[in-house]
C-alpha positions as CSV (number, residue, x, y, z in Angstrom):
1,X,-1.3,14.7,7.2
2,X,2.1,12.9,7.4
3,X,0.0,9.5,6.7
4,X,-1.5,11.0,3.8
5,X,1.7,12.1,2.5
6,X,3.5,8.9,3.0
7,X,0.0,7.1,1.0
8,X,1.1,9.4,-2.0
9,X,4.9,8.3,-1.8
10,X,3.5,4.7,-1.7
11,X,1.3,5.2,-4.7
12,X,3.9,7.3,-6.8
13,X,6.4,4.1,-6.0
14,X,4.0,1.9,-6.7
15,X,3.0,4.1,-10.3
16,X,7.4,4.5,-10.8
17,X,8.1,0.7,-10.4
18,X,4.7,-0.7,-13.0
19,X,6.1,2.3,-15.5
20,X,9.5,0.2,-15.1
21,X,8.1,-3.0,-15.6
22,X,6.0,-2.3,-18.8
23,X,9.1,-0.8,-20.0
24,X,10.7,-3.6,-19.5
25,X,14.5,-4.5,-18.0
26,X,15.9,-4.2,-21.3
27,X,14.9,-1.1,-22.1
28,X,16.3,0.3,-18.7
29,X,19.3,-1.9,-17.8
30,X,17.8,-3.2,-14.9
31,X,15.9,-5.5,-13.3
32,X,12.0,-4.5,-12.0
33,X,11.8,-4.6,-8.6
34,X,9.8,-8.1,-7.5
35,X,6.4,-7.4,-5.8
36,X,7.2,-9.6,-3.1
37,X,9.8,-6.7,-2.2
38,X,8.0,-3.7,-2.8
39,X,4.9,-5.6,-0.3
40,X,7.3,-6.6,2.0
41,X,9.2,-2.5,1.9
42,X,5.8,-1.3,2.2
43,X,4.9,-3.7,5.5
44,X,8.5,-3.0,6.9
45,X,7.6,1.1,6.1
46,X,3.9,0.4,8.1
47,X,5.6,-1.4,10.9
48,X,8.1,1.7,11.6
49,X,5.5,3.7,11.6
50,X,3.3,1.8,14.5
51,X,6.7,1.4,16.2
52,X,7.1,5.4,16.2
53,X,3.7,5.9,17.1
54,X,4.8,3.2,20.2
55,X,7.9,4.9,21.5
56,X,6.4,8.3,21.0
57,X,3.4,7.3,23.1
58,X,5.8,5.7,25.5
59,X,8.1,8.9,26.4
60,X,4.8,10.8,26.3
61,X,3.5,8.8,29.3
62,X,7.2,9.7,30.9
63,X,6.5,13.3,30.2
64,X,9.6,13.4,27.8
65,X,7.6,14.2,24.7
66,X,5.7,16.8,23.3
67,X,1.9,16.7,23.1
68,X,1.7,17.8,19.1
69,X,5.0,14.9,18.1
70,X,2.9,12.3,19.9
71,X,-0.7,12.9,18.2
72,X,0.8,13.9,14.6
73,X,2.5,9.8,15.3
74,X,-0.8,8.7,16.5
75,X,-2.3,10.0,13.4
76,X,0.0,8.5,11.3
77,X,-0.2,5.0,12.6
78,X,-4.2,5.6,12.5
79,X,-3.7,6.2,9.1
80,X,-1.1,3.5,8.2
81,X,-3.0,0.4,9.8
82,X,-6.3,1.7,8.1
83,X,-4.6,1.8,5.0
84,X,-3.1,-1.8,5.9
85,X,-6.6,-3.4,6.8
86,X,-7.9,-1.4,3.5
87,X,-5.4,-3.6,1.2
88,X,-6.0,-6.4,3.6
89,X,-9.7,-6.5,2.5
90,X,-8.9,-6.3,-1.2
91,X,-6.3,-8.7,-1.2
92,X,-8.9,-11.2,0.5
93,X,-11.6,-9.7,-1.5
94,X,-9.6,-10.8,-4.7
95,X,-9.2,-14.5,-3.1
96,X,-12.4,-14.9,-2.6
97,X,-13.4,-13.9,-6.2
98,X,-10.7,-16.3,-7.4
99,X,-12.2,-19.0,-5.6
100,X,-15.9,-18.2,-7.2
101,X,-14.6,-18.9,-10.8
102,X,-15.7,-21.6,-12.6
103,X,-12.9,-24.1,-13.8
């Protein structure tokens, strides 16, 4: 659940920041954010995630955590490194069709 929900805050980013760009920086007084950044927020966001997922599974082994924090961070790491090797796929995927085209 908490995976899923931080999918849909990636998305709706995602959605808020091409709405800005095809408005253009004129039209709002600012830049659009590079999509080098947003990638690179979204991997930094993913690697918290599998470090919470570490830590939690860590003081759980020391008895310091409770059984439903450590599998709701479990799931969410599932969820966030499927989504990863999802967009992994495309993005190699995509490369692959590039290479295919005819000059």
């Amino acid at each position: 659940m908490a995976g899923e929900l931080e999918a849909i805050r990636a998305y709706a980013a995602a959605s808020r920041a091409a709405q800005t760009a095809a408005a253009g920086p004129q039209d709002q007084g600012v830049a659009a954010p590079d999509f080098a950044q947003m990638v690179g927020a979204a991997m930094d966001r993913a690697a918290e995630t599998l470090r919470t997922s570490e830590a939690m599974s860590a003081q759980a082994a020391l008895g310091q955590a409770d059984l439903v924090d450590v599998v709701t961070a479990v799931a969410a790491a599932e969820v966030t490194l499927e989504t990863v090797i999802a967009v992994r796929d495309e993005v190699v995927r995509a490369y692959q069709d590039i290479l295919r085209m005819p000059i």
